[in-house]
N, C-alpha and C positions, 0 to 999 in steps of 0.2 A: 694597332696604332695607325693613326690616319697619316698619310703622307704629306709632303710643302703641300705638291699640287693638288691635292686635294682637298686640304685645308683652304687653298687661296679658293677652290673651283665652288665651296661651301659658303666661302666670304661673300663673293660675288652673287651667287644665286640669293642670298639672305637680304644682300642690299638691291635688287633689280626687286625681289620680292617687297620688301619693303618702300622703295619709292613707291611701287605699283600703288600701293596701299594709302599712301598718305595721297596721291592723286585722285583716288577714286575719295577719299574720304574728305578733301577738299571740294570737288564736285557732286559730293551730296546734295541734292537738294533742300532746301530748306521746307520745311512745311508750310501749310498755310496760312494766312493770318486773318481773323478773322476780327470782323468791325465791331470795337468797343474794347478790345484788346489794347493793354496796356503795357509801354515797356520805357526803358528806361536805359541812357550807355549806347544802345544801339540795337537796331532792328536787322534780321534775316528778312533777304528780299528772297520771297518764295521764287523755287523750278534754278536758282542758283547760288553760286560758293561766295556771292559779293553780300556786302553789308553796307547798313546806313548810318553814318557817325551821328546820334541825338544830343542835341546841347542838353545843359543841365534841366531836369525837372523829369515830370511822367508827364508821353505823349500817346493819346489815344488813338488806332486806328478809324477812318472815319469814311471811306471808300477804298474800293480796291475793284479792280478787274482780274477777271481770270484770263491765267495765261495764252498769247492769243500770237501763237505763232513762236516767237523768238522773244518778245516781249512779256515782259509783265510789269502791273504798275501797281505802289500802293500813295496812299496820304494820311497824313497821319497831323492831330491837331495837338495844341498845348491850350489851356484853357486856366481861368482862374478867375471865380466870382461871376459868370458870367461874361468875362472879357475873354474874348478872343488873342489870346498874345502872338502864337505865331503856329503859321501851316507846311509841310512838309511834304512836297509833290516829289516824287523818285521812279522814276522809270528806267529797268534794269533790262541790258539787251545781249541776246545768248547770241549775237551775230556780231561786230564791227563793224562801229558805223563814226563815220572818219569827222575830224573838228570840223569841216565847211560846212555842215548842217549848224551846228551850235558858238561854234568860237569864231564868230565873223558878227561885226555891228549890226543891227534889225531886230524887228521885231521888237521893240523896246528896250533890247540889250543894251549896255552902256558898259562903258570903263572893263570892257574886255581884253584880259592878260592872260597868260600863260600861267597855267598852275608847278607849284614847287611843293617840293615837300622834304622835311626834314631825315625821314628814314631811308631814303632812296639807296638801291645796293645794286651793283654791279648784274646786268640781263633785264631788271624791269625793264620794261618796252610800253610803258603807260607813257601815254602825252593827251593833254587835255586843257582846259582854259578854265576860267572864271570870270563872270557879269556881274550887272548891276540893272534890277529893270525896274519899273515900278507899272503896277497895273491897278485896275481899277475890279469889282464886283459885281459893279451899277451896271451891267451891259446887257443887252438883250440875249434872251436865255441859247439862240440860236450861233452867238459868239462865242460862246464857253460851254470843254465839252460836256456830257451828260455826267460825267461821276463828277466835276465839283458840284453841280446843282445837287448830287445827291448827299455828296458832302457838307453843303449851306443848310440843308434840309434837315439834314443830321444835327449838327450843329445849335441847328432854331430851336428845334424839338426839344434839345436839351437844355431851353432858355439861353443861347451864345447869342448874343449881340453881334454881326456881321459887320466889319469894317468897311466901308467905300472904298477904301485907299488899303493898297498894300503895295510895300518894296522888299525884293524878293531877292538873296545872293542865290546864284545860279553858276553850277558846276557841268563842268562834262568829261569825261576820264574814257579814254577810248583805249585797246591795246589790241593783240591780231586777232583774239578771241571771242571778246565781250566789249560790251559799253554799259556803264552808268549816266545819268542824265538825273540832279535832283536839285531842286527850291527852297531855299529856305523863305519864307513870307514873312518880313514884319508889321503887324497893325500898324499905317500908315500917320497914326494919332500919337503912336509910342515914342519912334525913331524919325530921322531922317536920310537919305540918301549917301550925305558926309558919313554917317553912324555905322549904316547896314556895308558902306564900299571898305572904312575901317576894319569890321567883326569878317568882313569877307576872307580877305587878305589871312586875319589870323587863322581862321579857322579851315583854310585849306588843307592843311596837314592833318588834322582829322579824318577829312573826307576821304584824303587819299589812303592813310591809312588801314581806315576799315575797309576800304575798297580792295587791299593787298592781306588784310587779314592781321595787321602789326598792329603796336602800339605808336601812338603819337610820340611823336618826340619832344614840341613844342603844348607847351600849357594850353590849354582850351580856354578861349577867352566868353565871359560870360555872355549870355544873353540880355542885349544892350535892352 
Protein backbone atom coordinates (compact mmCIF):
# COMPACT_ATOMS: atom_id res chain seq x y z
CA UNK A 1 0.00 0.00 0.00
CA UNK A 2 1.41 3.38 -0.87
CA UNK A 3 1.62 5.88 1.98
CA UNK A 4 -0.06 10.02 2.25
CA UNK A 5 3.50 10.93 1.56
CA UNK A 6 4.01 9.19 -1.00
CA UNK A 7 0.95 9.36 -2.71
CA UNK A 8 1.23 13.39 -2.35
CA UNK A 9 5.27 12.83 -3.63
CA UNK A 10 3.64 10.87 -6.95
CA UNK A 11 0.90 13.74 -7.30
CA UNK A 12 3.39 16.16 -7.55
CA UNK A 13 6.06 14.67 -9.78
CA UNK A 14 2.93 13.65 -12.39
CA UNK A 15 1.86 17.44 -12.35
CA UNK A 16 5.74 19.08 -12.75
CA UNK A 17 5.84 16.14 -15.20
CA UNK A 18 2.97 17.07 -16.98
CA UNK A 19 3.30 21.06 -17.06
CA UNK A 20 6.69 20.19 -18.48
CA UNK A 21 4.85 18.61 -21.20
CA UNK A 22 2.26 20.98 -22.30
CA UNK A 23 5.26 23.59 -22.42
CA UNK A 24 7.39 22.02 -24.56
CA UNK A 25 4.30 21.08 -26.62
CA UNK A 26 3.10 24.69 -26.73
CA UNK A 27 6.64 25.59 -27.96
CA UNK A 28 6.75 23.25 -30.81
CA UNK A 29 7.45 24.70 -33.61
CA UNK A 30 5.15 24.96 -36.36
CA UNK A 31 6.16 23.73 -39.64
CA UNK A 32 6.69 25.18 -42.70
CA UNK A 33 4.56 27.04 -44.91
CA UNK A 34 4.88 26.79 -48.12
CA UNK A 35 3.71 29.43 -51.12
CA UNK A 36 0.35 28.47 -52.61
CA UNK A 37 -0.66 26.87 -49.42
CA UNK A 38 -4.01 27.24 -48.49
CA UNK A 39 -5.62 27.67 -45.09
CA UNK A 40 -8.45 28.84 -43.46
CA UNK A 41 -9.54 29.97 -39.38
CA UNK A 42 -5.94 30.58 -38.83
CA UNK A 43 -2.46 29.98 -39.88
CA UNK A 44 0.98 28.50 -37.76
CA UNK A 45 3.60 31.04 -37.96
CA UNK A 46 6.43 28.56 -38.50
CA UNK A 47 9.90 28.25 -35.68
CA UNK A 48 6.90 29.28 -33.07
CA UNK A 49 3.65 28.42 -30.54
CA UNK A 50 1.90 31.89 -31.95
CA UNK A 51 -0.93 31.90 -34.60
CA UNK A 52 -2.48 34.23 -37.12
CA UNK A 53 -6.36 34.84 -36.57
CA UNK A 54 -7.81 34.74 -40.79
CA UNK A 55 -11.06 36.54 -41.32
CA UNK A 56 -13.56 34.57 -43.14
CA UNK A 57 -12.68 32.81 -46.64
CA UNK A 58 -9.38 30.73 -47.83
CA UNK A 59 -6.13 32.74 -47.78
CA UNK A 60 -3.27 31.65 -49.99
CA UNK A 61 0.33 31.81 -48.95
CA UNK A 62 2.14 34.12 -51.33
CA UNK A 63 5.69 34.91 -49.88
CA UNK A 64 7.49 34.11 -47.02
CA UNK A 65 11.10 34.16 -45.72
CA UNK A 66 13.12 31.88 -43.92
CA UNK A 67 13.70 32.18 -40.50
CA UNK A 68 16.39 34.77 -40.09
CA UNK A 69 17.52 35.00 -36.65
CA UNK A 70 14.54 35.46 -34.16
CA UNK A 71 12.25 36.37 -36.86
CA UNK A 72 10.09 34.97 -39.32
CA UNK A 73 7.79 36.40 -41.72
CA UNK A 74 4.87 35.05 -43.77
CA UNK A 75 1.93 36.87 -46.35
CA UNK A 76 -0.68 35.54 -47.12
CA UNK A 77 -3.49 36.67 -49.89
CA UNK A 78 -7.38 36.45 -50.36
CA UNK A 79 -8.24 36.59 -53.89
CA UNK A 80 -11.67 36.31 -55.93
CA UNK A 81 -12.26 36.53 -59.73
CA UNK A 82 -9.22 38.08 -60.18
CA UNK A 83 -9.71 40.79 -57.60
CA UNK A 84 -7.34 41.26 -55.03
CA UNK A 85 -9.57 41.65 -51.76
CA UNK A 86 -7.16 41.67 -49.06
CA UNK A 87 -3.33 40.90 -47.88
CA UNK A 88 -1.89 39.59 -44.74
CA UNK A 89 1.70 40.65 -43.67
CA UNK A 90 2.71 38.94 -40.08
CA UNK A 91 5.92 38.97 -38.80
CA UNK A 92 6.42 36.73 -35.60
CA UNK A 93 9.39 37.61 -33.04
CA UNK A 94 11.02 34.74 -30.86
CA UNK A 95 12.67 37.83 -28.91
CA UNK A 96 10.52 40.99 -27.21
CA UNK A 97 10.37 43.81 -28.99
CA UNK A 98 8.59 46.62 -26.94
CA UNK A 99 5.37 49.01 -28.27
CA UNK A 100 7.77 52.21 -29.15
CA UNK A 101 8.78 50.51 -32.34
CA UNK A 102 5.03 49.93 -33.38
CA UNK A 103 2.32 51.81 -31.05
CA UNK A 104 3.45 55.34 -31.42
CA UNK A 105 2.10 57.68 -34.55
CA UNK A 106 4.59 57.44 -38.01
CA UNK A 107 4.93 55.93 -40.52
CA UNK A 108 1.50 56.29 -41.87
CA UNK A 109 0.11 54.94 -38.57
CA UNK A 110 -3.08 56.54 -37.62
CA UNK A 111 -5.74 56.24 -34.94
CA UNK A 112 -3.29 54.19 -32.62
CA UNK A 113 -5.02 52.64 -29.39
CA UNK A 114 -4.27 50.07 -27.02
CA UNK A 115 -5.43 46.61 -27.70
CA UNK A 116 -8.31 44.81 -25.49
CA UNK A 117 -9.41 41.66 -25.64
CA UNK A 118 -12.32 39.78 -24.37
CA UNK A 119 -10.56 36.36 -22.97
CA UNK A 120 -7.92 38.24 -20.80
CA UNK A 121 -7.12 35.86 -17.36
CA UNK A 122 -5.26 36.67 -14.48
CA UNK A 123 -0.70 36.46 -15.35
CA UNK A 124 -1.24 37.44 -19.27
CA UNK A 125 1.53 40.01 -19.51
CA UNK A 126 0.62 40.85 -23.35
CA UNK A 127 0.35 44.66 -23.98
CA UNK A 128 0.13 45.87 -27.47
CA UNK A 129 -1.67 48.52 -29.73
CA UNK A 130 -3.72 48.76 -32.91
CA UNK A 131 -3.45 51.26 -36.31
CA UNK A 132 -4.90 52.52 -39.09
CA UNK A 133 -2.45 53.23 -42.24
CA UNK A 134 -3.04 53.45 -45.69
CA UNK A 135 -0.28 52.77 -48.20
CA UNK A 136 0.08 52.96 -51.62
CA UNK A 137 1.86 49.81 -54.37
CA UNK A 138 2.65 52.45 -57.08
CA UNK A 139 6.27 53.10 -55.33
CA UNK A 140 9.54 52.50 -56.64
CA UNK A 141 10.50 48.85 -56.35
CA UNK A 142 13.56 50.15 -54.03
CA UNK A 143 10.75 51.39 -51.19
CA UNK A 144 9.06 48.17 -50.69
CA UNK A 145 10.91 45.32 -49.47
CA UNK A 146 11.82 42.40 -51.95
CA UNK A 147 9.20 39.51 -50.71
CA UNK A 148 6.10 42.01 -51.49
CA UNK A 149 7.57 42.51 -55.10
CA UNK A 150 7.64 38.75 -54.92
CA UNK A 151 4.32 38.53 -53.68
CA UNK A 152 2.74 41.34 -56.70
CA UNK A 153 4.58 38.91 -58.85
CA UNK A 154 2.93 35.98 -57.58
CA UNK A 155 -0.16 37.55 -57.50
CA UNK A 156 0.05 38.86 -61.46
CA UNK A 157 1.06 35.39 -62.57
CA UNK A 158 -2.02 34.23 -61.39
CA UNK A 159 -4.01 36.87 -63.36
CA UNK A 160 -4.58 39.34 -59.68
CA UNK A 161 -5.24 42.75 -60.50
CA UNK A 162 -2.90 44.88 -58.13
CA UNK A 163 -4.67 47.64 -56.21
CA UNK A 164 -2.74 51.27 -56.07
CA UNK A 165 -4.46 51.84 -52.75
CA UNK A 166 -4.46 49.83 -49.81
CA UNK A 167 -5.52 50.48 -45.96
CA UNK A 168 -4.20 48.12 -43.72
CA UNK A 169 -5.41 47.41 -39.59
CA UNK A 170 -2.17 46.87 -38.02
CA UNK A 171 -1.57 44.95 -34.82
CA UNK A 172 1.44 44.53 -32.40
CA UNK A 173 1.19 42.23 -29.27
CA UNK A 174 4.48 42.16 -27.29
CA UNK A 175 4.95 40.04 -23.93
CA UNK A 176 8.53 39.14 -22.03
CA UNK A 177 9.07 36.52 -24.57
CA UNK A 178 7.85 36.96 -28.05
CA UNK A 179 6.21 39.55 -30.35
CA UNK A 180 3.63 39.36 -33.15
CA UNK A 181 3.51 42.23 -35.67
CA UNK A 182 0.64 41.64 -38.60
CA UNK A 183 -1.59 43.78 -41.48
CA UNK A 184 -4.58 43.30 -42.40
CA UNK A 185 -4.58 45.18 -46.21
CA UNK A 186 -8.02 46.27 -47.64
CA UNK A 187 -8.32 46.97 -51.63
CA UNK A 188 -8.36 50.52 -51.20
CA UNK A 189 -11.38 50.65 -54.08
CA UNK A 190 -13.37 48.08 -51.60
CA UNK A 191 -13.46 49.97 -48.14
CA UNK A 192 -12.57 53.18 -46.67
CA UNK A 193 -10.40 54.24 -43.60
CA UNK A 194 -13.96 54.96 -41.44
CA UNK A 195 -14.66 50.97 -42.49
CA UNK A 196 -11.08 49.37 -42.04
CA UNK A 197 -10.66 51.74 -38.19
CA UNK A 198 -14.47 50.06 -37.47
CA UNK A 199 -13.45 46.15 -38.53
CA UNK A 200 -10.18 47.09 -36.67
CA UNK A 201 -11.56 47.74 -33.29
CA UNK A 202 -13.77 44.49 -33.59
CA UNK A 203 -11.48 42.31 -34.60
CA UNK A 204 -8.75 42.71 -32.11
CA UNK A 205 -9.87 39.96 -29.98
CA UNK A 206 -9.25 37.55 -32.65
CA UNK A 207 -5.84 38.51 -33.08
CA UNK A 208 -5.21 38.42 -29.51
CA UNK A 209 -6.64 35.29 -29.06
CA UNK A 210 -4.77 33.15 -31.42
CA UNK A 211 -1.86 34.88 -30.38
CA UNK A 212 -2.58 33.24 -26.53
CA UNK A 213 -3.80 30.00 -28.27
CA UNK A 214 -7.93 30.70 -26.97
CA UNK A 215 -10.95 31.10 -28.55
CA UNK A 216 -12.44 34.44 -29.28
CA UNK A 217 -14.85 35.70 -27.10
CA UNK A 218 -16.43 38.44 -29.14
CA UNK A 219 -18.00 37.51 -32.84
CA UNK A 220 -15.72 38.04 -35.64
CA UNK A 221 -17.00 40.75 -37.67
CA UNK A 222 -16.95 40.21 -41.46
CA UNK A 223 -14.72 41.18 -43.97
CA UNK A 224 -16.06 44.73 -44.73
Amino acid sequence: MVGPRTFLTLLLVMAISGGALAEQQREKPARKLAPGERFAGSVPLEGTAQAIALPAGDWTVVARIEEQGPYALVLLAKTEGGHLQGLIWARSAATPIGLGTWCAAGGGRQLVEPLWSGNAQAGDAEEGCLWVRQWSTGVNPEDLDDYWWRAFERLRQDGVDIPSGLIAAGYHIADGAAALTVEYSFNADDVNAQQVASWARDWQDAVVAAYRGRPAQSPSPAWP
